[in-house]
C-alpha positions in Angstrom: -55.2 8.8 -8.7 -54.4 10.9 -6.2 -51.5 10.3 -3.7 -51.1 11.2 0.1 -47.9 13.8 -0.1 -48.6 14.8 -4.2 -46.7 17.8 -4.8 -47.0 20.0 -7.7 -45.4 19.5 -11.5 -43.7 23.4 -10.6 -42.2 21.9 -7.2 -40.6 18.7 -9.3 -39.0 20.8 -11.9 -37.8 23.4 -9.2 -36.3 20.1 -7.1 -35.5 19.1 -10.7 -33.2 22.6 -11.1 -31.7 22.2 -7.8 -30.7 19.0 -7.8 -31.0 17.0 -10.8 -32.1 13.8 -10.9 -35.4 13.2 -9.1 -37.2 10.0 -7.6 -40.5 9.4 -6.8 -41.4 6.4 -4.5 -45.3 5.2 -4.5 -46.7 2.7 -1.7 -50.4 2.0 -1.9 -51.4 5.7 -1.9 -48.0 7.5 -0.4 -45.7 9.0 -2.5 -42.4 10.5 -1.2 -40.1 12.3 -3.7 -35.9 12.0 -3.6 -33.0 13.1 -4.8 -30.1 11.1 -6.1 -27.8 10.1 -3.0 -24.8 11.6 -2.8 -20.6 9.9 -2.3 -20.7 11.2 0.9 -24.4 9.8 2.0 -23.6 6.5 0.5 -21.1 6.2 2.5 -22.4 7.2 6.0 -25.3 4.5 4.8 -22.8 1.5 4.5 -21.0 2.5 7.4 -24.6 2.5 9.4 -25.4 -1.0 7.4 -22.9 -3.2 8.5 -25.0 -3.7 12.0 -28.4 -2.9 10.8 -29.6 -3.7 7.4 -32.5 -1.5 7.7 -30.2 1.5 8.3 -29.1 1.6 5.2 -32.1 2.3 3.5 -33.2 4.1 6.7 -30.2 7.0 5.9 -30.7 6.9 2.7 -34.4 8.1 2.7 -33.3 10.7 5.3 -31.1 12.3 3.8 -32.5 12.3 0.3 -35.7 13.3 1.1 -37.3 16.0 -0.6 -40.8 15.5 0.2 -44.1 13.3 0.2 -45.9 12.1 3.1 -44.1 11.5 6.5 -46.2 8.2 7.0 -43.0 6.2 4.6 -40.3 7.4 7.1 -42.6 6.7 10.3 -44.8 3.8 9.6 -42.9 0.4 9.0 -45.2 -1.4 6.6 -44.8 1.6 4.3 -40.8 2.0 4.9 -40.6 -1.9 4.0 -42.2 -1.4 0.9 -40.3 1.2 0.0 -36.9 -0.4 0.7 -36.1 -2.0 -2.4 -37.0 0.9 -4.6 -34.3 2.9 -2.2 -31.9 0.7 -3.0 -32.8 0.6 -6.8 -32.1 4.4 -6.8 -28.3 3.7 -6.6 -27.2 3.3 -10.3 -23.9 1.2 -10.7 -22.3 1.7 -14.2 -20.6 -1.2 -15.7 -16.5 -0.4 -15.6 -13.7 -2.5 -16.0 -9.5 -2.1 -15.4 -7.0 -1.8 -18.3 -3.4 -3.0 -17.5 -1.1 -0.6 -19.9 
């Protein structure tokens, strides 16, 4: 199947290079492509969370965005579906605190 905002195997692997870790996001027949967010993009996210949930995501995309089709940033239905798979993207290890 072919998806509205497909980019080549070459362009992943150069985003690949660049920045590491690469996501794709698929609704219906929309793809959009991101990188792993960054300390600093997280942040700016919670901060523009706290009075609209749908910010949060809404940075996130923004500023990880490396590609795909416009229509997931633009049209809501698509930007809804993609909102939990943004917020899968952030990958919390398991830690824990050792009194010495």
């Amino acid at each position: 199947m072919k998806f509205i905002g497909e980019v080549s195997a070459e362009q992943i692997q150069a985003w690949k290079e660049e920045h590491g870790e690469i996501n794709c996001i698929k609704v219906e027949d929309h793809i959009c492509y991101l990188k792993k967010p960054s300390r600093k993009t997280l942040g700016y996210a919670s901060m523009a969370g706290k009075n609209d949930p749908f910010m949060f995501n809404e940075v996130i995309l923004k500023n990880c965005w490396l590609g795909g089709d416009e229509a997931i940033k633009t049209d809501d239905t698509l930007f809804l579906s993609a909102c939990p798979q943004i917020t899968e993207m952030i990958e919390i290890k398991k830690s824990s605190l050792e009194k010495l």
